[in-house]
N, C-alpha and C positions, 0 to 999 in steps of 0.2 A: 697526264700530259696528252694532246691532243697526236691521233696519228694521222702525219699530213698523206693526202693521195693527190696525185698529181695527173692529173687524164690528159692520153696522148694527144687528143684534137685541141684542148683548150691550150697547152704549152705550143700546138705547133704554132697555130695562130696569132699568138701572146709572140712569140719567139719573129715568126714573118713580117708582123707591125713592124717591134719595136726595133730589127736588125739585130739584136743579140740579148743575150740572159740579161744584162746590168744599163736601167738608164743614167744614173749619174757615176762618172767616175770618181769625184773623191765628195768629202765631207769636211766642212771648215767647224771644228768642234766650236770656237768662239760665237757661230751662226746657228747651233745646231740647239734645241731642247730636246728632251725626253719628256711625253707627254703622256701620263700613267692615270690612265681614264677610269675609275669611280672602283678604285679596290679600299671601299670602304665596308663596315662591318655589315652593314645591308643587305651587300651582296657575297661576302666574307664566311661571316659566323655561320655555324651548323644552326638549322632553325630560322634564320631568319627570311625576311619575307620575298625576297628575291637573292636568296639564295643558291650558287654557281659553285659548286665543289671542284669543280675542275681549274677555279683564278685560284686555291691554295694553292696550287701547284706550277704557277709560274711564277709565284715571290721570290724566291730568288734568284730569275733570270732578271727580274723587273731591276732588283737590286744591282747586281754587275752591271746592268749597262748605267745607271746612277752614277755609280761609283767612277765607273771609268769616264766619265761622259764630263762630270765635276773633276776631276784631274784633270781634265784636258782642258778644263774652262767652259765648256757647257752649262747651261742650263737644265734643270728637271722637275716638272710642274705639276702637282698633283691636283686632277680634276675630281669635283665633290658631287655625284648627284644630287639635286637642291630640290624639296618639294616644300618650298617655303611657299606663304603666301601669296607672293606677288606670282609665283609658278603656277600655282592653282587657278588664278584669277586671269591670267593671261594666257593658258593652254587648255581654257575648256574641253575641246575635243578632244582629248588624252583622260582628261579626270573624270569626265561625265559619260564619255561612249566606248575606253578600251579597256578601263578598271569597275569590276563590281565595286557596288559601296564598302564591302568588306576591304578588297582589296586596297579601293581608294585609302582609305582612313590606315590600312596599315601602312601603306606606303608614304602619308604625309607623317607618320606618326617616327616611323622608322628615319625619312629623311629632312627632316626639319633641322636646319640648327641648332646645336645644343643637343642633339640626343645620339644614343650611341649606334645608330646605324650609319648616321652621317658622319662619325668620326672615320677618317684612315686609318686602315689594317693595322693593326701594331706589330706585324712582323716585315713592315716595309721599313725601310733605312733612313725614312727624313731626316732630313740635314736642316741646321736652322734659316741657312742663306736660299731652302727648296720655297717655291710657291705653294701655296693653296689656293685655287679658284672654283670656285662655286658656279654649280650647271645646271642651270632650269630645263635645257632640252633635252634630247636625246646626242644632238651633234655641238660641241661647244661652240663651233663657227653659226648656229642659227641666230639669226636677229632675237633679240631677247634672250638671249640662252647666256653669255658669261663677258667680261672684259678681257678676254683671252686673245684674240686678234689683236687689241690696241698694247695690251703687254708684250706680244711677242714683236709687234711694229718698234715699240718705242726701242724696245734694246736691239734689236734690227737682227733680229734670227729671220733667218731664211729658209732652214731646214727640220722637218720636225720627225722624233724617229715616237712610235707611236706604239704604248702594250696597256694591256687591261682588260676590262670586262666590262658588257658583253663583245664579242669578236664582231659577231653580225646584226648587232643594236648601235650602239653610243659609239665604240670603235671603229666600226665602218661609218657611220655617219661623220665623226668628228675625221677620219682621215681622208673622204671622197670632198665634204666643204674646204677641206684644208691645201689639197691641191686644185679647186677650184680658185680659190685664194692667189695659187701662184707662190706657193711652197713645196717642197721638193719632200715628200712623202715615204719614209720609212716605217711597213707595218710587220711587224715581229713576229712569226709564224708560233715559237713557242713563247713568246711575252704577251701573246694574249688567250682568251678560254671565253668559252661560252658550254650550254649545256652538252652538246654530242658533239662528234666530230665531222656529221653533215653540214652541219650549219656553219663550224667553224671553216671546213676547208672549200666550201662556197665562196665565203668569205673572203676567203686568201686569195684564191685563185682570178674572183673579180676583182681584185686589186692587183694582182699580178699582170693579171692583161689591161687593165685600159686608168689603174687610177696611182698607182703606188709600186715604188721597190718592195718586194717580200721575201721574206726570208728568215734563219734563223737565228738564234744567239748561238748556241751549242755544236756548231757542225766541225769546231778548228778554223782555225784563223781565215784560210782561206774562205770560208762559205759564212762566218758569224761574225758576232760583233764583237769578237774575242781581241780584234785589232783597234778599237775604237781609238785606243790611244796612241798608234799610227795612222789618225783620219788623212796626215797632209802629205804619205808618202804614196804608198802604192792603192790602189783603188781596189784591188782585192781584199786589201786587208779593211778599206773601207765601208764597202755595197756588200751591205745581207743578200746572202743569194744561197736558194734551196740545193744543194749540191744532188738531190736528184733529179732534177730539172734542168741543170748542167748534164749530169749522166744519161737523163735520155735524148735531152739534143745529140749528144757526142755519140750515142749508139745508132743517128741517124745519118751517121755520117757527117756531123757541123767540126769541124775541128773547130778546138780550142785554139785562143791566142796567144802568142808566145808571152811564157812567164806564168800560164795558169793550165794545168791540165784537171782541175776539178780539188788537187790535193795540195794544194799551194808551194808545190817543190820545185825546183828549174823546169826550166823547159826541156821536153823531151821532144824525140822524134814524132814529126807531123804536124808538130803545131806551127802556127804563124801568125806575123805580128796582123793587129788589127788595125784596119783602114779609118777606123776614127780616131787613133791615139796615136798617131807618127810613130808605129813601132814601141811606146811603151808598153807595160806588161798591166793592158787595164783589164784581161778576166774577160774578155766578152766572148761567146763563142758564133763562128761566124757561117753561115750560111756556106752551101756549096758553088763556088763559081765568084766568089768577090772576091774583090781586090786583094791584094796580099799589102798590097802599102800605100802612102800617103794619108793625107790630113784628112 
């Protein structure tokens, strides 16, 4: 599992933007998919040709939020990296100038249709009512790249929470078009993996500041997505949020808002309500010198 670092300038910045840790307060699971980007055997299996030993080890974070996500009436979508023919013939610059010929041919050979790099992990939980959608690009929102946008339009999700591999390839691609899009973006700090923990916690952190909520599955209710299946009550229990990134605001002196000190337990002394939730307990932690109430 990847170990997240959190650098103090990039959270202060990320933190003075957006007015506080969490952009959306709650999560309507009937609007919401999980979108589980290319943990197929390709990238999966020991040996294979883009091979990521580090997505073993977020299947069963991938899983729980599945699970919890389909109780609640959610949606969960598994994306196929596609290196079928029409992919090849439409993305020359990818096949001709970023892959040696070696590599080319492993890579159509691996993800073509019908073969076992392009099948899904078999340690992931498909359910029979899950999608599968096939991804000619790197981002499933590129033009030519899947029927992913018209899927998620027609059933009218609005929300999409986002794990897989790679963190800083197809998962950052598919989660920066996606709140382009004008979908409310959830990217999973341990529901996704890429080779080191550079690349991944780049990743994050650009998304943290200017494209996506981040954050964890695993942190306890307050900080992961351990509440998924209270999306409609309180918003701590529903916004992934890195609870160290709450801990170094709060060491800057940001008090927390009443109903969240980081540990999802009542409110203690110091804390106060927060100026965009009329006094509900939405988790934001608030800068020094703002308002203590109102809308």
């Amino acid at each position: 599992m990847h170990k997240p670092e959190i650098l103090p300038a990039i959270a202060e910045r990320a933190l003075a933007r957006r007015g506080g840790v969490r952009v959306f307060d709650r999560l309507d699971p009937a609007r919401t998919a999980h979108i589980v980007v290319d943990l197929q055997n390709g990238f999966m299996a020991a040996g294979a040709v883009c091979e990521i030993g580090n997505a073993r080890e977020i299947v069963s974070n991938v899983n729980r939020i599945s699970a919890v996500l389909r109780k609640a009436g959610g949606l969960v979508v598994y994306l196929q990296h596609t290196c079928d023919e029409e992919a090849v013939r439409s993305w020359p610059v990818f096949f001709e100038h970023f892959c040696s010929p070696e590599r080319r041919d492993r890579m159509i050979a691996a993800f073509t249709p019908g073969a076992s790099g392009h099948e899904v992990w078999d340690g992931l939980d498909v359910q029979p009512r899950d999608l599968k959608v096939r991804k000619r690009r790197f981002g499933a929102f590129a033009p030519g790249s899947s029927e992913l946008h018209a899927i998620l339009q027609e059933r009218g999700i609005d929300t999409l929470i986002i794990t897989g591999t790679a963190s800083n390839v197809c998962c950052e691609s598919t989660a920066r078009d996606a709140m382009m899009l004008n979908y409310k973006v959830f990217f999973i700090e341990d529901g996704n993996a890429t080779h080191t923990d550079d690349e991944h916690n780049a990743t994050s952190l650009q998304h943290g500041s200017a494209g996506a909520e981040r954050g964890p599955v695993r942190r306890g209710e307050a900080g992961g997505l351990n509440g998924l299946n209270s999306l409609h009550t309180r918003c701590h229990h529903a916004c992934p949020m890195t609870l160290d990134f709450a801990a170094r605001a709060q060491s800057r002196g940001w008090p927390a808002c009443a109903g969240h000190d980081g540990s999802g337990q009542a409110p203690t002394s110091g804390t106060r309500p927060c100026p965009r939730s009329g006094g509900r307990r939405c988790g934001r932690l608030l800068p020094p010198g703002r308002a203590s109430s109102g809308a």
